[in-house]
py3Dmol code that shows the C-alpha trace and the ligand (Angstrom):
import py3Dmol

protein = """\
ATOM      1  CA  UNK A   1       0.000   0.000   0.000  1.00  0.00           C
ATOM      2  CA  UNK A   2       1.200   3.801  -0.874  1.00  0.00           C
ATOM      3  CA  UNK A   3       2.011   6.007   2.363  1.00  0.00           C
ATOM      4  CA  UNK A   4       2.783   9.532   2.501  1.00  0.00           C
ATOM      5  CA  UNK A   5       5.265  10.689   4.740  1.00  0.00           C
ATOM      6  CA  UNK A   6       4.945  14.523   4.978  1.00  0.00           C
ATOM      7  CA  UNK A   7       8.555  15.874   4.494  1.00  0.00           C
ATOM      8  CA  UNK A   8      10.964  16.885   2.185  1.00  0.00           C
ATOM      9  CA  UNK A   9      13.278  15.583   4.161  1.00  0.00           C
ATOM     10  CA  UNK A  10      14.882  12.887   1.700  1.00  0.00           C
ATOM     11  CA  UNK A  11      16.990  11.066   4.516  1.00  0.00           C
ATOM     12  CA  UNK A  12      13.830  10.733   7.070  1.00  0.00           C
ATOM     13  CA  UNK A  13      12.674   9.093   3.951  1.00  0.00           C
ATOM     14  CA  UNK A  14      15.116   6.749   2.973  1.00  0.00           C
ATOM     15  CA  UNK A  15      15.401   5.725   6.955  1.00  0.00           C
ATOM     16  CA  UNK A  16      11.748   4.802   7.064  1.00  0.00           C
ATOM     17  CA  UNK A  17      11.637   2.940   3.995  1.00  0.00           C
ATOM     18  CA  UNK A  18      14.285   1.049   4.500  1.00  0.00           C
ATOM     19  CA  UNK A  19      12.833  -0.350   8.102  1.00  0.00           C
ATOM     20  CA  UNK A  20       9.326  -0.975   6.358  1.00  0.00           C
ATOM     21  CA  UNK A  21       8.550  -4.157   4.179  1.00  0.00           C
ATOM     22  CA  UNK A  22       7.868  -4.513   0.771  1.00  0.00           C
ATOM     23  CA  UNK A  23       4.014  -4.098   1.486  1.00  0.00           C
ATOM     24  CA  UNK A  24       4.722  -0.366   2.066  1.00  0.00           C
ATOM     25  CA  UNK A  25       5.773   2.154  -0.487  1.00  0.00           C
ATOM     26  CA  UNK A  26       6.502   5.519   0.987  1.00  0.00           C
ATOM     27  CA  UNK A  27       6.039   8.595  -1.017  1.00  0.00           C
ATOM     28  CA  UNK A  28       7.524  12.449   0.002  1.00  0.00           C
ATOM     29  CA  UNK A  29       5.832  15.138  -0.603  1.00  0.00           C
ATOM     30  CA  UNK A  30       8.052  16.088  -3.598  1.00  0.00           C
ATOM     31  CA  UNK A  31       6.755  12.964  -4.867  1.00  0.00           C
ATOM     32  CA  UNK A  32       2.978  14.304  -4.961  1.00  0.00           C
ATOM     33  CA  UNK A  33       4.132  17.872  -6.291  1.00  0.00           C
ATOM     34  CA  UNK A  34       3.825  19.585  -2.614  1.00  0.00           C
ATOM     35  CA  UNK A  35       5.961  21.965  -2.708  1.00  0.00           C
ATOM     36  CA  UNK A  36       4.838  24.894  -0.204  1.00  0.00           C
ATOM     37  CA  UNK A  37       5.852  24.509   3.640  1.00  0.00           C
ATOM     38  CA  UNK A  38       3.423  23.518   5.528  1.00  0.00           C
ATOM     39  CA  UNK A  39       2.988  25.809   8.660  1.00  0.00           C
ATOM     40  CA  UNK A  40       3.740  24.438  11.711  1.00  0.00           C
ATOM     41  CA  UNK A  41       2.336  27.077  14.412  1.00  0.00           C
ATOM     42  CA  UNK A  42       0.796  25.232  16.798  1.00  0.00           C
ATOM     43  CA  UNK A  43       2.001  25.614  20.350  1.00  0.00           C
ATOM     44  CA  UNK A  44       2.388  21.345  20.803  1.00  0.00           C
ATOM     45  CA  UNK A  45       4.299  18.850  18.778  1.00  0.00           C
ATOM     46  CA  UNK A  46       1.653  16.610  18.993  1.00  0.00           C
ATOM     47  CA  UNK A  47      -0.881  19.263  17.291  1.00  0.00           C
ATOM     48  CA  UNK A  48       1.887  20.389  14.478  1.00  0.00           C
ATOM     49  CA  UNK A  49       1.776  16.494  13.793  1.00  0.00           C
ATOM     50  CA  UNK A  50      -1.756  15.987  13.463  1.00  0.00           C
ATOM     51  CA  UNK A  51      -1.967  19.606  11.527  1.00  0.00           C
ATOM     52  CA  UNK A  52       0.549  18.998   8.946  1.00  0.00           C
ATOM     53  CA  UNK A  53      -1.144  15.046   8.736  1.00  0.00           C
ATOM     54  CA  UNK A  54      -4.450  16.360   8.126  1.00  0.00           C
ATOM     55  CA  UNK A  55      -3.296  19.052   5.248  1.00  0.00           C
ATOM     56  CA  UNK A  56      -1.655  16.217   3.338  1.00  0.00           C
ATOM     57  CA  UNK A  57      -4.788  14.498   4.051  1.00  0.00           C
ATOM     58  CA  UNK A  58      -7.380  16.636   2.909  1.00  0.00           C
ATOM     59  CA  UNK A  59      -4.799  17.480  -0.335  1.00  0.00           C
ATOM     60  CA  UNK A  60      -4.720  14.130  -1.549  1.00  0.00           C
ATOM     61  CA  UNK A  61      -7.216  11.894   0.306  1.00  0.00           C
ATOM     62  CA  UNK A  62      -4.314   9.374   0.987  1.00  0.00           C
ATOM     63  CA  UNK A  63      -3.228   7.256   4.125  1.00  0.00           C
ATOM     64  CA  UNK A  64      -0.333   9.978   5.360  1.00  0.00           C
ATOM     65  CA  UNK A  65       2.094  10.104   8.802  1.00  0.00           C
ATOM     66  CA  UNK A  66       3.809  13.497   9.804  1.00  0.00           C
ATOM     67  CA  UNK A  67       6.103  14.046  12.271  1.00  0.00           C
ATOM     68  CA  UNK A  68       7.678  16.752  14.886  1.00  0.00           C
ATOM     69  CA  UNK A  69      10.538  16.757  17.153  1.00  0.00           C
ATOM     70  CA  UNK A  70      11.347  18.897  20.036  1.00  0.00           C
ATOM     71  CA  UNK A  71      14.234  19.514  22.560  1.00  0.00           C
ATOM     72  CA  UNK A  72      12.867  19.504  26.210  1.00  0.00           C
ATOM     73  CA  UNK A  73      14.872  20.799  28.639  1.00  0.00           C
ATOM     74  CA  UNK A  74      14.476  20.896  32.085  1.00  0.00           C
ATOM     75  CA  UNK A  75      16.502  23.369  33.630  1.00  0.00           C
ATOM     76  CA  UNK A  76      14.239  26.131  30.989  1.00  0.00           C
ATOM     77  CA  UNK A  77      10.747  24.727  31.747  1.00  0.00           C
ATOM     78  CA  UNK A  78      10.394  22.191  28.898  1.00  0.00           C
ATOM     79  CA  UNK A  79      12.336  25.116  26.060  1.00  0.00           C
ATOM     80  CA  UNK A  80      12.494  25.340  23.337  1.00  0.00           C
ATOM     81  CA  UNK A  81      10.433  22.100  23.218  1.00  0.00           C
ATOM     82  CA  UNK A  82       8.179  22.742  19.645  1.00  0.00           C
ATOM     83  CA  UNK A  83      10.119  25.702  18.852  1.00  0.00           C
ATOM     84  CA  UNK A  84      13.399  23.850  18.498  1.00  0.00           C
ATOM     85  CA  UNK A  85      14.164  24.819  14.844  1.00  0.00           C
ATOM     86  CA  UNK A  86      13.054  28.641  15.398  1.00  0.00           C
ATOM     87  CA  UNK A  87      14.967  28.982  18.922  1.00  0.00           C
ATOM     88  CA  UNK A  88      17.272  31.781  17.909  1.00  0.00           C
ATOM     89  CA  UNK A  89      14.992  33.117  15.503  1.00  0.00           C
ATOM     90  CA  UNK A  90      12.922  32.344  12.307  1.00  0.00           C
ATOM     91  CA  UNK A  91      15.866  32.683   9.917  1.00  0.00           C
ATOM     92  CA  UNK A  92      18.703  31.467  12.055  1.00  0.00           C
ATOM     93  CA  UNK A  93      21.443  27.962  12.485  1.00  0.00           C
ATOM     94  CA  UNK A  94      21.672  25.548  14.145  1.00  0.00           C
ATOM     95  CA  UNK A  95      25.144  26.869  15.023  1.00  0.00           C
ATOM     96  CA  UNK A  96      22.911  30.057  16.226  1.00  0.00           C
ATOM     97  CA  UNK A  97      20.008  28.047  18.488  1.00  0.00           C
ATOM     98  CA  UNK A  98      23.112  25.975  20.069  1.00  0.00           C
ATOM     99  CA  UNK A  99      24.760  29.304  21.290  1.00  0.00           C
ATOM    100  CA  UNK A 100      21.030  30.417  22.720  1.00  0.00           C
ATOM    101  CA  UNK A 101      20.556  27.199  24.702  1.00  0.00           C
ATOM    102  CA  UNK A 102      24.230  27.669  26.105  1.00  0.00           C
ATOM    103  CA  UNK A 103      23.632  31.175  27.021  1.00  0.00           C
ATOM    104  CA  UNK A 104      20.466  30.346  28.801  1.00  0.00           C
ATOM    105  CA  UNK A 105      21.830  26.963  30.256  1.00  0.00           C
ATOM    106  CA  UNK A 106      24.697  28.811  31.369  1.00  0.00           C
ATOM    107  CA  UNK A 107      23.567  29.159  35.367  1.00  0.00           C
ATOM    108  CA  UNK A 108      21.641  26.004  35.455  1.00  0.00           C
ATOM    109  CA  UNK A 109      23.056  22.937  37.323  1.00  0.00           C
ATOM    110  CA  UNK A 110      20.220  20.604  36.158  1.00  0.00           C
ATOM    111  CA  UNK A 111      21.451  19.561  32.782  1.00  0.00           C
ATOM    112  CA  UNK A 112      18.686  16.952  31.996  1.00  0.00           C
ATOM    113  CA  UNK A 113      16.865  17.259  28.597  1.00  0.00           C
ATOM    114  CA  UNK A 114      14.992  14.841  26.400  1.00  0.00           C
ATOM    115  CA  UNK A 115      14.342  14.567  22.323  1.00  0.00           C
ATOM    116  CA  UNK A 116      10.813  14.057  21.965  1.00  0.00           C
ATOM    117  CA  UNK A 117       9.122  12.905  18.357  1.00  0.00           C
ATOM    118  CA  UNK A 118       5.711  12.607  17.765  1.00  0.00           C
ATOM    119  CA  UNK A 119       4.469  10.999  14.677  1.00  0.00           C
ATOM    120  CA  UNK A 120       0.672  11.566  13.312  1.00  0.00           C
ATOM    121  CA  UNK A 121      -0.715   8.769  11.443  1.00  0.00           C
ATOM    122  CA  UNK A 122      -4.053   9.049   9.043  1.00  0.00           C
ATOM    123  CA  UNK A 123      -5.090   6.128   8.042  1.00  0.00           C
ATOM    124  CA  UNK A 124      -8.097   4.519   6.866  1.00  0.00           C
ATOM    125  CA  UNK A 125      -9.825   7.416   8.430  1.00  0.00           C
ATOM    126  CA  UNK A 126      -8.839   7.406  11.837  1.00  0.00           C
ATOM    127  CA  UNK A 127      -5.895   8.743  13.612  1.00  0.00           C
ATOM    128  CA  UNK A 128      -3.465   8.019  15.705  1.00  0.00           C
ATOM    129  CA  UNK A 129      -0.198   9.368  17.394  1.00  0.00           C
ATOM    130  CA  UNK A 130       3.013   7.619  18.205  1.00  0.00           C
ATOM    131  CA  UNK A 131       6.053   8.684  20.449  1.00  0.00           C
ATOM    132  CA  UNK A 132       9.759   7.976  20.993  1.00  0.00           C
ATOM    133  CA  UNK A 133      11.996  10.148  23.481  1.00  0.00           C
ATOM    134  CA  UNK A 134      15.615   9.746  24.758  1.00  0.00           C
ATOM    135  CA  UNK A 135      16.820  11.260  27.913  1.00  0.00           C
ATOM    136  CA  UNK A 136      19.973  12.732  28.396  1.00  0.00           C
ATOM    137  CA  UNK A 137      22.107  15.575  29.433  1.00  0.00           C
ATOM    138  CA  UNK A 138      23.199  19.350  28.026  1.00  0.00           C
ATOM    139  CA  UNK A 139      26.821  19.308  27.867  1.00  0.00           C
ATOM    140  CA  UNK A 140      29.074  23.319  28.515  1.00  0.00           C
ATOM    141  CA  UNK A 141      30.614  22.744  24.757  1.00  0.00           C
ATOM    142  CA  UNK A 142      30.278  21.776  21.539  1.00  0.00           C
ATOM    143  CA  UNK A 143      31.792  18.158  21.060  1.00  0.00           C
ATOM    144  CA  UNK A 144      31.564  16.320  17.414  1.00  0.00           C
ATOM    145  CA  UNK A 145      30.772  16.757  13.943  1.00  0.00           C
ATOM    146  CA  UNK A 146      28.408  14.680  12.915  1.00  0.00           C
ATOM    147  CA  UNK A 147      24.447  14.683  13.250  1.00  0.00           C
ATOM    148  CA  UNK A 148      22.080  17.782  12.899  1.00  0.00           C
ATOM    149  CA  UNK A 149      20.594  20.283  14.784  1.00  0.00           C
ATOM    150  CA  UNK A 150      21.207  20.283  18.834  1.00  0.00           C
ATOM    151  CA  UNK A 151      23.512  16.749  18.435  1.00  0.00           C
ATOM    152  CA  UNK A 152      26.911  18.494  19.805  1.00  0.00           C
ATOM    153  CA  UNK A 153      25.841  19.366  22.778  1.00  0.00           C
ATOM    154  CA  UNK A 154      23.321  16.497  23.377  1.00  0.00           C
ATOM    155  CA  UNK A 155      24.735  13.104  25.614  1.00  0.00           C
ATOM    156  CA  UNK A 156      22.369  10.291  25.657  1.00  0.00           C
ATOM    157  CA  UNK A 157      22.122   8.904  29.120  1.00  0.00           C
ATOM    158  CA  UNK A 158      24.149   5.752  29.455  1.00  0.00           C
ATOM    159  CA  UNK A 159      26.698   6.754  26.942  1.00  0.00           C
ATOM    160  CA  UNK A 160      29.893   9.246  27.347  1.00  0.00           C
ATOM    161  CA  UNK A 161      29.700  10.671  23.590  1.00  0.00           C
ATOM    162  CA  UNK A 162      27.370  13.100  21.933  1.00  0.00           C
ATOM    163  CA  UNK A 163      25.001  12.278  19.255  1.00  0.00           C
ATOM    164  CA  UNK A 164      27.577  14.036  16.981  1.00  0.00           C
ATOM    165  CA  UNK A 165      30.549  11.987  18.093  1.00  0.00           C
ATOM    166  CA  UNK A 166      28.646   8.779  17.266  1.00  0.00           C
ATOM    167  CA  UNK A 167      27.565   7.038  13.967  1.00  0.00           C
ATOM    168  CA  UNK A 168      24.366   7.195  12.565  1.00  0.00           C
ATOM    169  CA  UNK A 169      23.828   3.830  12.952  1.00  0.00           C
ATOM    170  CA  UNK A 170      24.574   3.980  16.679  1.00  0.00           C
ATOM    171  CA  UNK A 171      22.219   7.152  16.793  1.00  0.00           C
ATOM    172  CA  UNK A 172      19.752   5.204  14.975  1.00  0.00           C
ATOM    173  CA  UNK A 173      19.545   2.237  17.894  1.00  0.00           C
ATOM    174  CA  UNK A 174      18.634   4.782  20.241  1.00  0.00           C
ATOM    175  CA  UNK A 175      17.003   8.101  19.158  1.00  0.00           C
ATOM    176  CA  UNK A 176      13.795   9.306  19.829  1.00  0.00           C
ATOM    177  CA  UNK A 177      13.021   9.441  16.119  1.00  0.00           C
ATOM    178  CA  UNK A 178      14.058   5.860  15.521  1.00  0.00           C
ATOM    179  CA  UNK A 179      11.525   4.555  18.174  1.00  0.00           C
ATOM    180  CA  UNK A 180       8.772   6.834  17.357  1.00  0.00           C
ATOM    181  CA  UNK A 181       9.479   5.174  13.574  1.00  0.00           C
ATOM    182  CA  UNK A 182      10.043   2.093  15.100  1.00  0.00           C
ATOM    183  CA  UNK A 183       6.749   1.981  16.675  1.00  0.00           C
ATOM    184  CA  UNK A 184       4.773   3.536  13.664  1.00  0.00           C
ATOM    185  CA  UNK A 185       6.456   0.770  11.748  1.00  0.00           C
ATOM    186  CA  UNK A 186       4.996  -2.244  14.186  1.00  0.00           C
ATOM    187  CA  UNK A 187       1.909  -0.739  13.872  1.00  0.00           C
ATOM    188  CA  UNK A 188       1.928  -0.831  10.328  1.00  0.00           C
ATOM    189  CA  UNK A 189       3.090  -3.863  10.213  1.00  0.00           C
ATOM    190  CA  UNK A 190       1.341  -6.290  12.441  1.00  0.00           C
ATOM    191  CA  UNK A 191      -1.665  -4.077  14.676  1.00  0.00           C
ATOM    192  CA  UNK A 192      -3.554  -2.040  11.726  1.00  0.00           C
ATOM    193  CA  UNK A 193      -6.641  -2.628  10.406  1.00  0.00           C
ATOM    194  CA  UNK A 194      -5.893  -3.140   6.613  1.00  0.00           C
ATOM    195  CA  UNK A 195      -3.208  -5.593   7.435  1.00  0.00           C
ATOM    196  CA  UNK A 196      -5.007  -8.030   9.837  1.00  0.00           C
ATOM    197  CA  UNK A 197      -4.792 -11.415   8.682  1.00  0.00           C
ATOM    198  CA  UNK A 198      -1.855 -10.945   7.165  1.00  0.00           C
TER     199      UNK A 198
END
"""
ligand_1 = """\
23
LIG
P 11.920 18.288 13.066
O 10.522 18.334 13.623
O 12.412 16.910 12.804
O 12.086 19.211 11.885
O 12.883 18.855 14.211
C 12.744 20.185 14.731
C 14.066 20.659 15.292
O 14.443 19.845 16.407
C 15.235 20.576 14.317
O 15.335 21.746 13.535
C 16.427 20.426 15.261
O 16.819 21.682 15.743
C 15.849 19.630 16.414
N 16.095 18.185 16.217
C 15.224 17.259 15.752
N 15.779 16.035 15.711
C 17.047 16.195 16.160
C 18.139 15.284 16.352
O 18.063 14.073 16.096
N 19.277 15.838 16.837
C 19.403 17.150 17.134
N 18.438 18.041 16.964
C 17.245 17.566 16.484
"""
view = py3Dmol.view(width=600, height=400)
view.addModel(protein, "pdb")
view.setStyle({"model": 0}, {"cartoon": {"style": "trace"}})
view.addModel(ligand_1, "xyz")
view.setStyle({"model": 1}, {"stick": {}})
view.zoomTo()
view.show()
């Protein structure tokens, strides 16, 4: 069956396709002729999931998963949580939202933080939302150069190296967007509706 994942994101594509089965073919949104950016205003991850599902939805009328990721942190109340990409600004780095979580970090003695993704899945008409998080720790500096996004500064608990110092495939085993995928995938897979009996 044909699922739309809504993103542009090539690699979150690949990844997921990859981990599904041949019963699954995955489609981008490049792939349906989507081009604009779909807002993503609401003040939850789960609702900017289930928003940007819903558009793809109603576009198309196919089965369709989005996702969203935040950084929670708890030294800054849960910040910047589901404005993680827009910390520093609309128009600004990651380079740029790493030097604003430093600065604000820079008193705070509680260093604990978690990734948190939440995936939106429409299919066969109903929906239904999906979640992987890792905890772990802000570090004082920058260490790696691998990854994306917050990974140089972010140290999984359990392990002594950032998600920048480590391979993908290590990151993969581990990271909140791998088991939010992994789960989506086991749904898909064994518990839905359209594949019971299989
Ligand atoms: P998105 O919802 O996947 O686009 O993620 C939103 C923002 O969260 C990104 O722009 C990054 O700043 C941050 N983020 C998401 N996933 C990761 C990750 O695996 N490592 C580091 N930062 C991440």
């Amino acid at each position: 069956m044909e699922l739309v994942f809504a993103t542009n994101n090539k690699h979150k594509i690949r990844e997921i396709s990859d981990l599904l089965d041949g019963n699954f073919r995955i489609l981008g949104l490049a792939d349906l002729g989507i081009t604009e950016d779909i807002p993503e205003e609401a003040e939850t991850l789960e609702e900017n999931a289930v928003f940007k599902a819903r558009y793809v939805h109603e576009k198309t009328g196919l089965s369709v998963f989005a996702d969203d990721t935040g950084l929670e942190v708890t030294a800054l109340g849960g910040a910047p949580g589901v404005y993680s990409a827009r910390y520093a600004g609309e128009s600004k780095s990651f380079d740029d939202n790493i030097e604003k979580l430093l600065r604000e970090m820079q008193n705070a003695t509680d260093r604990s933080a978690r990734f948190r993704t939440v995936i939106a899945l429409i299919l066969d008409g109903s929906e239904y939302l999906f979640e992987g998080t890792v905890e772990g720790e802000i570090i004082r500096e920058r260490r790696g150069v691998g990854g994306f996004g917050y990974d140089p500064v972010f140290i999984a608990t359990g392990s002594d190296r950032t998600f920048a110092e480590i391979p993908l495939s290590e990151k993969n085993l581990i990271s909140h967007r791998a088991k939010a995928m992994r789960k989506l995938i086991e749904f898909l897979s064994r518990d839905n509706p359209l594949s019971a009996g299989k």
